[in-house]
C-alpha positions in Angstrom: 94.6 20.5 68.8 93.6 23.5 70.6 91.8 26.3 69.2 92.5 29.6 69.3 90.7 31.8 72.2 87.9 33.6 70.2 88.3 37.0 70.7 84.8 38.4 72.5 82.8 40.9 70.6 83.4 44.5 71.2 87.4 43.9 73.2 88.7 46.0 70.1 86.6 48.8 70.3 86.5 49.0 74.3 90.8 49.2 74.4 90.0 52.0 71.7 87.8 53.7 73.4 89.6 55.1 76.6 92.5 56.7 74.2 89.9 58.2 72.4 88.3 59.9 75.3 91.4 61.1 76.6 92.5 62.6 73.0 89.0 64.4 72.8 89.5 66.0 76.4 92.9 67.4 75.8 91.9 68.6 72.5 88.8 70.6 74.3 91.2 71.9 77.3 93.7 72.8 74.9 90.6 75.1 72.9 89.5 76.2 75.8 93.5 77.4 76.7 92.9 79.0 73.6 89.8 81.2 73.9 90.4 82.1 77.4 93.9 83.7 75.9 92.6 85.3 73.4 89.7 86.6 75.5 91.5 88.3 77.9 91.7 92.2 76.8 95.0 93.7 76.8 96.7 95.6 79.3 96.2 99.3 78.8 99.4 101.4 78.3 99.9 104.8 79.6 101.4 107.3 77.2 103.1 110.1 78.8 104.3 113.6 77.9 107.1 115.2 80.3 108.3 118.4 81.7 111.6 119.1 82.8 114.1 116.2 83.3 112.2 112.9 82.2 115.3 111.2 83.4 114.4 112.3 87.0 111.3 110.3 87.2 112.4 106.9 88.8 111.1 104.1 91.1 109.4 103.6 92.9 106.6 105.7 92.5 105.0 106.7 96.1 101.1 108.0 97.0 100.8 111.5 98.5 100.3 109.7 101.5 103.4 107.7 101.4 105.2 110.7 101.2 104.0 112.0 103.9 105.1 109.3 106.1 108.1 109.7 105.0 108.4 113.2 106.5 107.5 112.0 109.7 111.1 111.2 110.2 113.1 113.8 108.1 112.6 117.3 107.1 113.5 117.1 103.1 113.2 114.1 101.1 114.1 113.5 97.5 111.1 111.5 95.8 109.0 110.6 92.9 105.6 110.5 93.5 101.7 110.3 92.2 99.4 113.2 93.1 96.2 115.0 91.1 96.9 118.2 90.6 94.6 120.7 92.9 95.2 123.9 90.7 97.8 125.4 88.3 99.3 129.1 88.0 96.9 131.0 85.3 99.7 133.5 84.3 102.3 131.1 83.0 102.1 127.5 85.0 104.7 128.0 86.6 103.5 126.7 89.8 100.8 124.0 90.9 99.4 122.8 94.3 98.8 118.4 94.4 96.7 116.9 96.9 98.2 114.0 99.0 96.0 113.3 101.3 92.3 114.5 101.8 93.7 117.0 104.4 97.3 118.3 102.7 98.5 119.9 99.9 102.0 120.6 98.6 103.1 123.6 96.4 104.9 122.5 93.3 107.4 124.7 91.5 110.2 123.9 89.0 113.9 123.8 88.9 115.5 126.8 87.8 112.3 128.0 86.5 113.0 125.7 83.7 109.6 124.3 82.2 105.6 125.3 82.6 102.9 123.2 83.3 99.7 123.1 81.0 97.0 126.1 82.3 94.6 124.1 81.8 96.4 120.5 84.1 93.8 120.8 87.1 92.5 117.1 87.9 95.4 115.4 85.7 97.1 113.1 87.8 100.9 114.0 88.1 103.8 112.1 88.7 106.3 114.0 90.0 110.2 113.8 90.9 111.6 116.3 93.5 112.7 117.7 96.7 109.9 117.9 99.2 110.4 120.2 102.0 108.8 122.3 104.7 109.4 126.1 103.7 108.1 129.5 104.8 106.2 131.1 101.6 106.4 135.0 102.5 103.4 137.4 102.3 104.6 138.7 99.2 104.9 135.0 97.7 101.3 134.3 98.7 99.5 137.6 97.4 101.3 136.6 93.9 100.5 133.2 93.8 96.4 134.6 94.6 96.9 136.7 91.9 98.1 134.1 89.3 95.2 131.6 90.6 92.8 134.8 89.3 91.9 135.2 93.0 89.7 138.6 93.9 91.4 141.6 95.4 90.0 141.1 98.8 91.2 137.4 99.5 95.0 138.9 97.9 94.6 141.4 100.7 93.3 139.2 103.1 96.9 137.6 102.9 98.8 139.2 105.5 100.9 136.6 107.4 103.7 134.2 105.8 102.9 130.5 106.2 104.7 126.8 106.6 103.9 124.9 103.6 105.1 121.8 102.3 107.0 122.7 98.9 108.3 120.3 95.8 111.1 122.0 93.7 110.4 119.2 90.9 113.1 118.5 88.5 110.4 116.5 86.0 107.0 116.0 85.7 105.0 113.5 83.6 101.2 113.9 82.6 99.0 111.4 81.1 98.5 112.0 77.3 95.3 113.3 76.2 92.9 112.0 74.0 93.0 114.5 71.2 89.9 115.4 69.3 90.5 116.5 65.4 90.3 120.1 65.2 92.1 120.5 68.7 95.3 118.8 67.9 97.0 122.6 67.8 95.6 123.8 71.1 96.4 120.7 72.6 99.6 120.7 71.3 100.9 124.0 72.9 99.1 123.0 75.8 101.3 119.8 76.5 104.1 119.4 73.9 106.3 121.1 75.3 109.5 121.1 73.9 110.5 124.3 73.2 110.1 126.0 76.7 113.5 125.4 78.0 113.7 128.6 79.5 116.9 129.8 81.6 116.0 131.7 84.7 116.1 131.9 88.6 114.8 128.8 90.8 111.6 130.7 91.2 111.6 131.2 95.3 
């Protein structure tokens, strides 16, 4: 009779081994899925607070230069678009000036005279939907708006021709929320809550 093959030592082990190996390295990619995943920090999202019509404010969103590319080819477009604002009116924010580019700035005022921006907006990056145009700002125009910027006398009478600007008659406007420290939540409050200031008036030429 013929014996049974004995089995050589260490055959069981070595057909174990392999699927152990490959158990341990998916269990350490699968741990390392892990801690990469939880990791990675989470995207920051921008709170807003808005002026006007918030429903105006679509996509997309174009850069100040963007825009003005976009004039190359047409004399009034209707847009909503990203620029920091340059400076605001110191009487009652009803006007601002945005930079697009390094060389051009555009006057911002508001439909119907409807809503205010924040005095105190200057460097806050706007986004801002609206009709952009080139328009003639009279000499009367310009000597106000020096006034409302807190200009001297002498540059408000050194204003004595009208000028071609590029103007934005916004319908809505949406700043960045603050950060507010405690103890300013009031001030900042009236400064960019601003419900409330749904005034009726002219469209502010």
């Amino acid at each position: 009779m013929t014996s049974a093959p004995k089995r050589r030592k260490g055959t069981y082990f070595c057909a174990v081994k392999p699927f152990i190996m490959r158990s341990l390295i998916a269990l350490s990619a699968a741990v390392l899925l892990m801690a990469s995943c939880t990791s990675q920090p989470a995207e920051e999202v921008v709170l807003y607070d808005y002026f006007g019509d918030s429903a105006a404010i679509g996509t997309p969103v174009l850069t100040g230069a963007e825009v003005l590319k976009q004039l190359e080819t047409s004399d009034s477009i209707w847009v909503t678009f990203q620029a920091p604002i340059q400076a605001v009116c110191q009487t009652k924010g009803c006007w601002m000036e945005v930079q697009l580019d390094s060389a051009t700035t555009a006057l911002v005022r508001f439909k119907d005279y409807g809503f205010f921006m924040p005095m105190d907006a200057s460097g806050e990056l706007a986004t801002i939907a609206g009709a952009v145009t080139k328009k003639e700002l009279s000499v009367e125009w310009l000597q106000e708006q020096a006034r409302d910027a807190n200009e001297p006398d002498s540059v408000v009478a050194a204003i004595t021709q009208p000028e071609i600007r590029l103007t934005v008659m916004a319908s809505g406007v949406a700043l960045p929320q603050r950060e507010v420290v405690e103890g300013e939540a009031t001030e900042a409050a009236g400064a960019h809550d601003h419900e409330g200031h749904d005034h009726e008036g002219h469209d502010h030429e």
